[in-house]
C-alpha positions in Angstrom: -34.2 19.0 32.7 -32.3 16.3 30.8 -29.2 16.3 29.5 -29.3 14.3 26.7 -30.6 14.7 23.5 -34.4 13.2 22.8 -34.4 10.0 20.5 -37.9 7.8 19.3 -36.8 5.3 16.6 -40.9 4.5 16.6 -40.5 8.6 14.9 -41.3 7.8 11.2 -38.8 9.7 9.0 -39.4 11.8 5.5 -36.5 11.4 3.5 -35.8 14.2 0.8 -37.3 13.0 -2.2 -34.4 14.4 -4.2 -31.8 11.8 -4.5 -29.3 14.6 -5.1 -30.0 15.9 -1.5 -29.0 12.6 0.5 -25.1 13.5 0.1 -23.0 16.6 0.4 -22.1 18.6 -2.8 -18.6 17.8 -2.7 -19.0 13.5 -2.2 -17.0 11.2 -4.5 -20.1 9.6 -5.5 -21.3 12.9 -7.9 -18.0 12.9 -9.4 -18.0 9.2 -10.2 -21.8 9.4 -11.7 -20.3 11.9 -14.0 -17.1 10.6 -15.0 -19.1 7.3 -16.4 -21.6 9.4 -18.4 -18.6 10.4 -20.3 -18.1 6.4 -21.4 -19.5 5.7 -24.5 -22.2 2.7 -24.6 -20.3 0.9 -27.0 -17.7 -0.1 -24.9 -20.4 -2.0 -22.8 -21.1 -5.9 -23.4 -25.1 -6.0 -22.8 -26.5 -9.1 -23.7 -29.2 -9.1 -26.1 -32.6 -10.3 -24.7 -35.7 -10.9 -26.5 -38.0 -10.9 -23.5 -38.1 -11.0 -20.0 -37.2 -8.5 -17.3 -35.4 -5.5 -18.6 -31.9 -4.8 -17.5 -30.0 -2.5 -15.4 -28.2 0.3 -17.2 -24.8 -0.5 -17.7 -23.7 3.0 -16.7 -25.5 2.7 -13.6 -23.4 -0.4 -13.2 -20.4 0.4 -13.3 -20.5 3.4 -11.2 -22.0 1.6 -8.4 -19.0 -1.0 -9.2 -16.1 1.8 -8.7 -18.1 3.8 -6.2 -18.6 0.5 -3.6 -14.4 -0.6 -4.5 -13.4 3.3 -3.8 -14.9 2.2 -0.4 -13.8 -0.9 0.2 -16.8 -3.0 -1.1 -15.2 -5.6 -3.2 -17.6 -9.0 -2.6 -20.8 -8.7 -4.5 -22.8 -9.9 -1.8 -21.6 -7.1 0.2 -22.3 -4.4 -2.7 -25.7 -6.0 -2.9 -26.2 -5.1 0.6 -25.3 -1.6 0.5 -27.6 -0.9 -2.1 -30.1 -1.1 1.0 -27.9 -0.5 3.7 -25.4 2.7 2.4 -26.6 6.3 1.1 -23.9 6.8 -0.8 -24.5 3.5 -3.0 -28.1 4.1 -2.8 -27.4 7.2 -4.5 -25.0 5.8 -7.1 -27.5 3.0 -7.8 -30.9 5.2 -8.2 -32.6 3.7 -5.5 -32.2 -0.1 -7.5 -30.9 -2.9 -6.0 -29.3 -5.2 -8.7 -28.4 -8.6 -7.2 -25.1 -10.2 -6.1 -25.0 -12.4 -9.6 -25.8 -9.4 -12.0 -23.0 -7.6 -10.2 -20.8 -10.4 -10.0 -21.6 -11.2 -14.2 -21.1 -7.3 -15.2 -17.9 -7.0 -13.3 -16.9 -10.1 -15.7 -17.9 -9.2 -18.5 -17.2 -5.4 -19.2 -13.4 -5.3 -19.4 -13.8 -2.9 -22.2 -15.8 -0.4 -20.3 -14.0 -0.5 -17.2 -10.6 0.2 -19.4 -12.7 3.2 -21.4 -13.7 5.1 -17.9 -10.2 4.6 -16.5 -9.0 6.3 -19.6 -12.1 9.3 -19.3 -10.8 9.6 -15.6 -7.4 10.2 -17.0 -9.0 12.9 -19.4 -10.7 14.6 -17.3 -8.2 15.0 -14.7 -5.7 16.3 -17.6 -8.2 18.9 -19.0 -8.7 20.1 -15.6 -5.4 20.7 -15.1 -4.5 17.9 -12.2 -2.5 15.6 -14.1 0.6 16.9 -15.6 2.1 13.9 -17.6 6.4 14.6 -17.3 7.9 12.1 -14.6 5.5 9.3 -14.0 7.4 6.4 -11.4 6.5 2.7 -11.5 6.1 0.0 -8.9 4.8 -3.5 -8.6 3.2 -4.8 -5.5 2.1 -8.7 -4.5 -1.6 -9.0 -4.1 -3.1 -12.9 -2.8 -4.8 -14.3 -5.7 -8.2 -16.3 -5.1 -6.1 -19.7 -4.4 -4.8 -21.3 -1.5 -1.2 -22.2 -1.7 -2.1 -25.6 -0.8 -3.6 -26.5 -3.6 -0.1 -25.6 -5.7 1.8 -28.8 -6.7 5.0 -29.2 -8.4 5.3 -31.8 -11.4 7.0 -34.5 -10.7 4.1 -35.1 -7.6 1.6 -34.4 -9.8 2.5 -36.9 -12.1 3.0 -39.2 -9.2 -0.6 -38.6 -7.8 -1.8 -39.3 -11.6 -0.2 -42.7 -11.3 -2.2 -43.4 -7.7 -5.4 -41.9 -9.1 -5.3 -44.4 -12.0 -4.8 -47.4 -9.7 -7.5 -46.3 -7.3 -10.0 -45.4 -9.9 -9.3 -49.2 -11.2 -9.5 -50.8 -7.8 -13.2 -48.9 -7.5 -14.3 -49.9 -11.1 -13.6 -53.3 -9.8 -15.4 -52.6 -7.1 -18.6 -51.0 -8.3 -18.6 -54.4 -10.8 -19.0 -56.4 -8.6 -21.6 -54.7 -6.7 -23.6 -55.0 -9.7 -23.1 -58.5 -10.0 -24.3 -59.0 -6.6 -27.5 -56.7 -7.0 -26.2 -54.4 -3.9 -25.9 -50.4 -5.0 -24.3 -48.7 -1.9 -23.9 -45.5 -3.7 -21.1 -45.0 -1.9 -18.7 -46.0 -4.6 -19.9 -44.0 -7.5 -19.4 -41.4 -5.1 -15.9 -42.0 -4.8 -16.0 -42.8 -8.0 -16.6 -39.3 -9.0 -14.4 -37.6 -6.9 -11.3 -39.6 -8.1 -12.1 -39.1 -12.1 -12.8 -35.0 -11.6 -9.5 -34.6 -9.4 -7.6 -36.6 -11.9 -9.0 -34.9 -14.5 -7.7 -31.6 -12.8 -4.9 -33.1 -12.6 -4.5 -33.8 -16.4 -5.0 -30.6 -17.4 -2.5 -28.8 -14.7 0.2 -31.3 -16.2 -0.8 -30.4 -20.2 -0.7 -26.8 -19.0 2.8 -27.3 -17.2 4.2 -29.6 -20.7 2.5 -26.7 -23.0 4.1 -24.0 -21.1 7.6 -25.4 -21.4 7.4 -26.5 -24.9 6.6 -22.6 -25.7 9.4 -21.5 -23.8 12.0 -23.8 -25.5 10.7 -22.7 -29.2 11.4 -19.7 -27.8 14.6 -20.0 -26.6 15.7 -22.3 -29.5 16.9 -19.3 -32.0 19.3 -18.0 -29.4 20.7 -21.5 -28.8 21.0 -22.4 -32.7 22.9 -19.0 -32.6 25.1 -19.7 -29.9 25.5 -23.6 -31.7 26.4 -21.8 -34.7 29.1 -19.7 -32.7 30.6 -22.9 -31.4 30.7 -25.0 -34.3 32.8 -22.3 -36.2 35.4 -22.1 -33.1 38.8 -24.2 -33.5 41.3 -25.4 -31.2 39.8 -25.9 -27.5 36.1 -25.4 -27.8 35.0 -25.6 -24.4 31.2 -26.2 -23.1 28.7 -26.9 -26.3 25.6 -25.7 -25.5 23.0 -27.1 -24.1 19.9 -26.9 -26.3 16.2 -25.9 -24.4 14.2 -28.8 -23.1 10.9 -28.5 -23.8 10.2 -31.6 -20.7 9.0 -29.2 -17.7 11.5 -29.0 -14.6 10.3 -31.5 -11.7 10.2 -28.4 -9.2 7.7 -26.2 -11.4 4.1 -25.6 -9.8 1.2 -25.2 -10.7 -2.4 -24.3 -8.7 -5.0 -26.4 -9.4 -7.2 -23.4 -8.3 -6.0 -20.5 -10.1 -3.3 -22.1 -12.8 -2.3 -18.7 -13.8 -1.6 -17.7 -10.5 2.0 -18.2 -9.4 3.1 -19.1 -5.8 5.6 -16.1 -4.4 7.5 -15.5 -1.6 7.2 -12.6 0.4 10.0 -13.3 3.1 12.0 -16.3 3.7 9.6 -18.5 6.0 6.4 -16.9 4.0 4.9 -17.7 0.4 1.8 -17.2 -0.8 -0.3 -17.5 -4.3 -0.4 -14.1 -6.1 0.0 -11.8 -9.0 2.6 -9.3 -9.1 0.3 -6.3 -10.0 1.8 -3.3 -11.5 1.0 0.9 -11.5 2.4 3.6 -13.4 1.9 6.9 -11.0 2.0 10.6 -12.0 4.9 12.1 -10.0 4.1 15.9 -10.9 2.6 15.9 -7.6 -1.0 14.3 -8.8 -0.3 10.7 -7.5 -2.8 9.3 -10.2 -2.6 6.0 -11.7 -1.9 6.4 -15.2 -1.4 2.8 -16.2 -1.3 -0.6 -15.1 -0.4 -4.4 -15.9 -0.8 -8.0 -13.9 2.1 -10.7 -14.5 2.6 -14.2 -13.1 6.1 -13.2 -11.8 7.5 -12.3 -9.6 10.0 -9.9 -11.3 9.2 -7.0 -12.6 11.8 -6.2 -14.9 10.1 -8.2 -17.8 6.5 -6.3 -17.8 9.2 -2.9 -17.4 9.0 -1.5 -20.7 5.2 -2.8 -22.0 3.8 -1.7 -19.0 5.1 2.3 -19.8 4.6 1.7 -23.5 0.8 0.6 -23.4 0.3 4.7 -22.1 0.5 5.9 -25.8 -2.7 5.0 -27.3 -4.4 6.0 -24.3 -2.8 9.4 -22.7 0.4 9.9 -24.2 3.8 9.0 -23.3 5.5 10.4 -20.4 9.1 12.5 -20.7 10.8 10.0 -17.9 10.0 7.4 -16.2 11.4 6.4 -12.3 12.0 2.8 -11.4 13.8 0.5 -8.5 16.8 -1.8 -9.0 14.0 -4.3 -9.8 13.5 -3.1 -12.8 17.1 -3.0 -14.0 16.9 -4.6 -17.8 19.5 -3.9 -20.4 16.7 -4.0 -23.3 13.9 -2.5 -21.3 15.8 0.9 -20.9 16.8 0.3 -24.6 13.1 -0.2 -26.4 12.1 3.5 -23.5 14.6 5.5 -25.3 13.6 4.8 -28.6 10.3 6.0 -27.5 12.2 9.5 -26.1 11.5 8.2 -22.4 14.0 8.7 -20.1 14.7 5.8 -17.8 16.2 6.7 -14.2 16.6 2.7 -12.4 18.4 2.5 -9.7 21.1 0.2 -10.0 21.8 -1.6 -6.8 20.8 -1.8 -3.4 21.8 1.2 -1.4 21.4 0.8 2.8 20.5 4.3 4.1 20.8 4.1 7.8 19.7 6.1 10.7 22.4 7.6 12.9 21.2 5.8 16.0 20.2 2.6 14.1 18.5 -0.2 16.4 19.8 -2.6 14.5 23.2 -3.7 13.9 25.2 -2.9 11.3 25.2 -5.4 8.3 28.1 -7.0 7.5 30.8 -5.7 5.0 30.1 -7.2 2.2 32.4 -6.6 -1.1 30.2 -4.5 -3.7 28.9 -6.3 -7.1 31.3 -5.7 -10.0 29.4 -3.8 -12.6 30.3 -4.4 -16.0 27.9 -3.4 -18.7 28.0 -0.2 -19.7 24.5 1.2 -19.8 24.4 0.1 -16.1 27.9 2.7 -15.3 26.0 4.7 -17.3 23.1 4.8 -15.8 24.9 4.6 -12.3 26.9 7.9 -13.4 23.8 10.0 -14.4 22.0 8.9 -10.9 24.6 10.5 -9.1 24.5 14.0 -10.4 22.1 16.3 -8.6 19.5 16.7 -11.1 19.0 13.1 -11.8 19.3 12.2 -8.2 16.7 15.2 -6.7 14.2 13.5 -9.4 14.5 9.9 -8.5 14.0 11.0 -4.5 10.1 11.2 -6.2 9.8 7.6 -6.9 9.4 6.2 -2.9 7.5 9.7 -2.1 5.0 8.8 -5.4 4.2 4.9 -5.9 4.4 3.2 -2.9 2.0 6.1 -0.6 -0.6 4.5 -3.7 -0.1 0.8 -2.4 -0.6 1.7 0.9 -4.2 3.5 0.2 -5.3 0.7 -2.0 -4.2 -2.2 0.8 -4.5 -0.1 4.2 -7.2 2.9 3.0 -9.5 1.0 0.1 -8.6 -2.6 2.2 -7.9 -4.8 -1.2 -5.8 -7.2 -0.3 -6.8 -10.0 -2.7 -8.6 -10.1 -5.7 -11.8 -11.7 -5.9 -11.3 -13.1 -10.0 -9.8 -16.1 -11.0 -7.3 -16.1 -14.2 -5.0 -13.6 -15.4 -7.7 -11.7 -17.9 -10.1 -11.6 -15.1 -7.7 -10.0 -12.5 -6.0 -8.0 -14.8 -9.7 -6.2 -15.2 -10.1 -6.2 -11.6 -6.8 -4.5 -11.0 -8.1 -1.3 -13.1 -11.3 -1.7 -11.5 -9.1 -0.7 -8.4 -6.8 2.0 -9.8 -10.1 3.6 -11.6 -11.8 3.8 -7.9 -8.2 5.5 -6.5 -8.4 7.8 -9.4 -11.5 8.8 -8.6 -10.8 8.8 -5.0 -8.0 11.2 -5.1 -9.4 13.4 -8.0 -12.6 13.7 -5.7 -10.1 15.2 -2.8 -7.8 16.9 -5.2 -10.9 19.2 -6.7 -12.0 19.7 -2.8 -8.9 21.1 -1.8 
C-alpha cells in the first residue's frame, strides 16, 4: 500500500458554479466587493461611447484594483494575469478579464472614486464600531518615484547641455544639407537629428519649469521682504545688514528630473539618494491602526504638509481631538492653525537617544543640547513631560510606523507605478484604501 496521496492532473475538475463558493466566508475579497457597492456611480469617470464593445463596470473595477494592491499586485500586467491565474481576483472580477490598458487607464482616471470608497471604508469601519476618531498620530515615509536618479540634473548643467545641443543640432543641419546637395540620404542623420531636438526640447521645458518655480517662490516671499525693507528703512543710527530682496533666477544647484519633474531627489542616508515623494498617513491610534487620511509632497520635510494634511479630515470624517507627531513636524504655525481647530498637537521637540543598557554601540559623543527659545516649543516641551501627555505620545511609534512596514514589507509597495504628483497622490490612497480594507477584513475576523 502506498504512502502517498493519489494525484492525476489528466482528472478533469468541476468547479462550483457559485462564484461565492470558491473562497472562504471570512476572505477580504467579500468585504471589498461590498464596501465599493456603497460608492456612488457618480464619482466614477466613464467615458461615453456611442458604439462599440460595452465596458467593464466601474465598480467591478475598482474592487479588483484594491483587492489585487491589498495583495501586492500593483503592475497592471500582473493584475491582468491574475484575473486567470488567482481565485481570489477571479472572484472580485466576475470571472472577466479586463486587460492591462483598461486597468492601467481606470486606475488614471478615477481619482474621484478611489477618494469616495476610501472615505465609505472609513464609514463603515466608524458605524461598526472599529474606528474611534480621538488620538490619531502622523508620519511620512519616502517611497521611489517612477524615475531614475540619473536622469535628475541641476540648472546650471542643464543650461550648459542646452548650449551643446544647439551647436550639435547646427553641425547636423549642416550636415543633412549637404547630403541633400549631393543626392546621398543615409538616414542616419535625421536620426540623430531627432534625438538631439526631443532631448533639447526636454530640456527646455525642465529649465522653464525650474525659472517658473522660482519666480513663484520669490512673489511669494516678496511681502515678507518689503516688510522687513520697511522695518529697516525706518531704523536710525547703525542699520546693519539691508535685506536682501528674493531672486526669482533659480539657484545653480537646484534639480530637476527629466522623468518625473515633480519628483524630488532625496536622501535617505549619507552615501544614498534616491528620486521620491515623501508620502504621508494620518493613523487611528485608539487601537484601530486605520488610515484616516493622507497627502504626497515633493519634500522632503514634513513640517510644511503638517497642518493641511490633519485639516483635510473635516469634510470627510471629522476632526480628531489630538493629534501625535515627531520632531519633524515641529512648526510654530502648524501647531497654531491645529488649535484653532480644537486639535491638540503633542510634537516632540528634539531628538531624544534612548539607549539599551548593554548598547553595542558606543556611546555618542556629549554634545551641548540646542538652546530652545520660542515659547510654544518650552511649552510644548513642558506639557510632553508630564505623565499624561507623555503615556499618549508612547502611541505614536506603536501606531504609524507598524502601517509603513505592512504597506513596504507585507503589501510589498515600494515605488509607485504613476508619474506626476496628481497621479501618485491617487495611487497613494489607492494603497491606504487596500490597508484599510486589509486590516478591517482581520479586525471583523477576530
Amino acid at each position: 500500500m502506498s504512502r502517498f496521496i493519489p494525484f492525476d492532473r489528466s482528472q478533469p475538475y468541476l468547479l462550483p458554479p457559485d462564484l461565492t463558493s470558491w473562497l472562504p466566508a471570512d476572505d477580504m475579497a467579500h468585504f471589498i466587493v461590498a464596501a465599493v457597492e456603497r460608492v456612488p456611480m457618480s464619482a466614477f469617470c466613464v467615458p461615453v461611447r456611442t458604439g462599440g464593445k460595452a465596458q467593464y463596470h466601474p465598480r467591478l473595477m475598482l474592487a479588483l484594483l484594491i483587492f489585487s494592491y491589498a495583495n501586492g499586485l500593483f503592475s497592471s500586467r500582473r493584475i491582468e494575469r491574475a484575473t486567470y491565474r488567482d481565485i481570489g481576483v477571479r472572484f472580485v472580477a466576475a470571472n472577466l478579464h479586463p486587460d492591462h490598458d483598461t486597468i492601467a487607464t481606470f486606475r488614471r482616471t478615477n481619482r474621484t472614486a478611489i477618494e469616495a470608497a476610501f472615505a465609505q471604508v472609513l464609514l463603515l469601519a466608524r458605524e461598526t464600531g472599529l474606528l474611534r476618531l480621538g488620538v490619531v498620530s502622523i508620519d511620512g515615509t519616502k517611497i521611489d518615484a517612477d524615475a531614475s536618479k540619473y536622469r535628475s540634473l541641476r540648472y546650471d548643467r542643464i543650461r550648459a547641455l542646452r548650449e551643446q545641443l544647439a551647436v550639435d543640432i547646427a553641425k547636423l543641419m549642416d550636415q543633412a544639407e549637404h547630403a541633400d546637395a549631393t543626392d546621398r540620404d543615409p538616414q542616419a542623420l535625421p536620426e540623430e537629428l531627432a534625438r538631439r531636438e526631443t532631448l533639447k526640447a526636454k530640456l527646455d521645458e525642465a529649465c522653464a519649469r525650474l525659472e517658473a518655480d522660482a519666480k513663484a517662490q520669490a512673489e511669494a516671499a516678496r511681502p515678507a521682504y518689503e516688510k522687513k525693507k520697511a522695518m529697516y528703512d525706518a531704523k536710525t543710527g547703525r542699520r546693519g545688514r539691508a535685506p536682501k530682496p528674493p531672486d526669482d533666477e533659480p539657484p545653480p544647484d537646484r534639480q530637476i528630473s527629466l522623468t518625473d519633474p515633480d519628483s524630488r531627489l532625496m536622501r535617505r542616508s549619507d552615501a544614498h539618494e534616491f528620486q521620491a515623494y515623501n508620502a504621508q498617513a494620518v493613523v487611528c491610534a485608539e487601537g484601530s491602526q486605520l488610515i484616516v487620511t493622507t497627502d504626497v509632497v515633493a519634500t522632503s520635510a514634513d513640517a510644511p504638509s503638517f497642518a493641511s494634511t490633519v485639516l483635510s479630515m473635516e469634510n470627510t470624517i471629522g476632526l480628531p481631538k489630538t493629534v501625535l507627531a515627531d520632531t519633524g513636524y515641529a512648526s510654530g504655525q502648524a501647531v497654531r492653525d491645529l488649535r484653532k481647530k480644537g486639535i491638540d498637537p503633542l510634537v516632540a521637540i528634539g531628538r531624544p537617544c534612548a539607549r539599551r543598557p548593554y548598547d553595542f554601540r558606543p556611546p555618542p559623543e556629549n554634545r551641548e543640547p540646542r538652546r530652545i527659545t520660542e515659547p510654544w516649543r518650552l511649552a510644548m516641551k513642558k506639557k510632553l513631560e508630564t505623565t499624561k501627555a507623555g503615556n499618549i505620545y508612547r502611541l505614536r511609534k506603536q501606531t504609524v510606523e507598524p502601517v509603513f512596514g505592512i504597506i513596504k514589507s507585507i503589501m510589498g509597495f515600494r515605488r509607485f507605478s504613476l508619474r506626476g504628483l496628481a497621479k501618485v497622490t491617487t495611487e497613494w490612497t489607492l494603497v491606504a484604501l487596500a490597508y484599510n480594507c486589509k486590516r478591517m477584513a482581520r479586525l471583523q475576523a477576530a
